[in-house]
Structure formats: structure tokens, C-alpha cells
Backbone bond lengths (Angstrom), bond angles and torsions (degrees), N, CA, C in turn:
res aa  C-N    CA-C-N  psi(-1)  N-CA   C-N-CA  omega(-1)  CA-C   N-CA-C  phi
1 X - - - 1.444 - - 1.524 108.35 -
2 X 1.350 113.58 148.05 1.578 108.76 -178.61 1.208 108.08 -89.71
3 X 1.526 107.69 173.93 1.412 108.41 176.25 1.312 142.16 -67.70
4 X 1.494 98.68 -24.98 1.756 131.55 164.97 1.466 101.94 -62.02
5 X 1.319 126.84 -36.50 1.581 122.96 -171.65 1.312 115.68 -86.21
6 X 1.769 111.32 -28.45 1.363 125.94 173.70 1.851 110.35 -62.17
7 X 1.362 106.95 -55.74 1.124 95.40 173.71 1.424 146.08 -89.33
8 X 1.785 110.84 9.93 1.331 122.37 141.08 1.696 132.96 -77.89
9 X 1.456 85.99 -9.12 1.627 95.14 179.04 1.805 99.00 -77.05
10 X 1.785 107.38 -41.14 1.385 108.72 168.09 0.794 129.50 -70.19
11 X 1.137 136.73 -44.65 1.819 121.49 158.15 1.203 135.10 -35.34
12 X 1.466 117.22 -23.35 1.278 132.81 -168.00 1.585 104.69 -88.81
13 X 1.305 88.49 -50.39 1.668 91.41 176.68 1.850 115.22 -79.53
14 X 0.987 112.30 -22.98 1.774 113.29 176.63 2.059 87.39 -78.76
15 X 1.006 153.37 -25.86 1.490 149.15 -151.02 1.949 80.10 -88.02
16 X 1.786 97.73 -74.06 1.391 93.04 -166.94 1.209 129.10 -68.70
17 X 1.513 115.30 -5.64 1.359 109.05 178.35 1.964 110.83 -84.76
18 X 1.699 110.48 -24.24 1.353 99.74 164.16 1.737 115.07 -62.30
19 X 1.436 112.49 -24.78 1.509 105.17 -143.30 1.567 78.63 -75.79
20 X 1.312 104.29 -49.47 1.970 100.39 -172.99 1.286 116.64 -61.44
21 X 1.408 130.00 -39.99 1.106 130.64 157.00 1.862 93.55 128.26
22 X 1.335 110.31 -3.33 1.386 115.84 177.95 1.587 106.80 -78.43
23 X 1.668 98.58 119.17 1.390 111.32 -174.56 1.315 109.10 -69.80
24 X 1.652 127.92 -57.24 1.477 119.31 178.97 1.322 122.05 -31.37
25 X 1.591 110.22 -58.48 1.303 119.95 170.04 1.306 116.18 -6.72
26 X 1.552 103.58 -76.59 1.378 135.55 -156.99 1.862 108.71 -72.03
27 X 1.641 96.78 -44.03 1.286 83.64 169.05 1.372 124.63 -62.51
28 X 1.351 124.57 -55.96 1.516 125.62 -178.65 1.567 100.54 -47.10
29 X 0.986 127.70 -27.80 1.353 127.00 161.41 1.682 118.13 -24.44
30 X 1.006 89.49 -73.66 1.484 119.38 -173.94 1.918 107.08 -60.51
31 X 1.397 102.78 -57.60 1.307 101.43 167.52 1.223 133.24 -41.60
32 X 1.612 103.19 -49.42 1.552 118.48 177.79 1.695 109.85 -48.98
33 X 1.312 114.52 -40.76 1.361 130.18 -156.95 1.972 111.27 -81.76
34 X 1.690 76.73 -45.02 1.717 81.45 175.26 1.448 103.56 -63.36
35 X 1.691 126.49 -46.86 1.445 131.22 174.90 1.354 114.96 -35.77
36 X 1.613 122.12 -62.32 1.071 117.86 171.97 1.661 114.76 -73.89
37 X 1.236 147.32 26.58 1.166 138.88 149.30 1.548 109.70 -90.74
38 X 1.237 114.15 -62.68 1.564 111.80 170.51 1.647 120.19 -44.43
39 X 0.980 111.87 -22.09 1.630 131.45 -159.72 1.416 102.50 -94.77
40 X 1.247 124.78 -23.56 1.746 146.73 168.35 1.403 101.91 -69.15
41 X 2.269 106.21 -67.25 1.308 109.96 -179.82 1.462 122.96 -22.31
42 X 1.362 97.51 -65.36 1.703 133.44 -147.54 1.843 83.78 -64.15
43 X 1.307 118.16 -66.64 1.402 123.04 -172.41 1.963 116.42 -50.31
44 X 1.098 91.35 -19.18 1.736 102.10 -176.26 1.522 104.46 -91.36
45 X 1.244 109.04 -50.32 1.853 118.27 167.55 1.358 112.05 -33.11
46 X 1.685 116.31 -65.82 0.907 151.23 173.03 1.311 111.06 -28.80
47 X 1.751 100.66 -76.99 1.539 110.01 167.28 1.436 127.70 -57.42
48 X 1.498 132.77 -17.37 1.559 134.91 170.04 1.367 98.77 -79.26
49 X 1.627 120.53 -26.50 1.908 106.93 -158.18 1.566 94.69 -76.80
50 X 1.692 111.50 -30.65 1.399 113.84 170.18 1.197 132.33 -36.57
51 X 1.082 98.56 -42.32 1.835 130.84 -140.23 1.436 72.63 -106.99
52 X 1.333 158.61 -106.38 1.169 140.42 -164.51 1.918 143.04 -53.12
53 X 1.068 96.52 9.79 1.741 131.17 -166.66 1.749 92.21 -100.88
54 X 1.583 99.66 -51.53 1.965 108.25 -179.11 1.353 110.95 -72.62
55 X 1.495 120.57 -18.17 1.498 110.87 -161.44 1.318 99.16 -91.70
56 X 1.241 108.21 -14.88 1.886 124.80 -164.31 1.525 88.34 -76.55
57 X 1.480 119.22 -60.30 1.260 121.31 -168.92 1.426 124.59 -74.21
58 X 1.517 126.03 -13.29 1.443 149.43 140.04 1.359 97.78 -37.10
59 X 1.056 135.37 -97.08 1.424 152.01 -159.68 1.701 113.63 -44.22
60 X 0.862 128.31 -48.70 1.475 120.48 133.43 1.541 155.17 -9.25
């Protein structure tokens, strides 16, 4: 799952877990969301180490 999906999956669940008043809910909420933020990071890192790994091999 991407990270964009992780943290609409968390919003959804932090929204309904206030509306019900069920805290777990809400926390995994939150988890989900931080998951998909780091999970964005990691993919962007990822994508620059690329992006500088090709220029190395360009230059050559």
C-alpha cells in the first residue's frame, strides 16, 4: 500500500474513532498516518539515491 493510501486509510479511522468515541480506533488512526508519512519519506530517499546512483553512471 502506498503512503498516500496509508494516510487516508488514517484519517478515516482517527475521524471515526473520535466520532464513536472509540479511542483504539482513533489511535491506529494516527499510526496508520504516521506509517504512511515515513513510508512517502523512505520512497523519496529511495527515489534521490536513484537519481544520484544514474548520474554517477551517466558521467562515465
Amino acid at each position: 500500500m502506498s503512503g498516500a493510501m496509508d494516510k487516508a486509510k488514517g484519517r478515516f479511522k482517527e475521524i471515526a474513532g473520535k466520532i464513536t468515541g472509540h479511542e483504539r480506533l482513533e489511535a491506529e488512526g494516527k499510526t496508520d498516518q504516521m506509517r504512511g508519512k515515513i513510508r512517502r519519506q523512505v520512497t523519496n530517499a529511495r527515489h534521490r539515491a536513484e537519481g544520484i546512483r544514474d548520474s554517477f553512471k551517466h558521467d562515465r
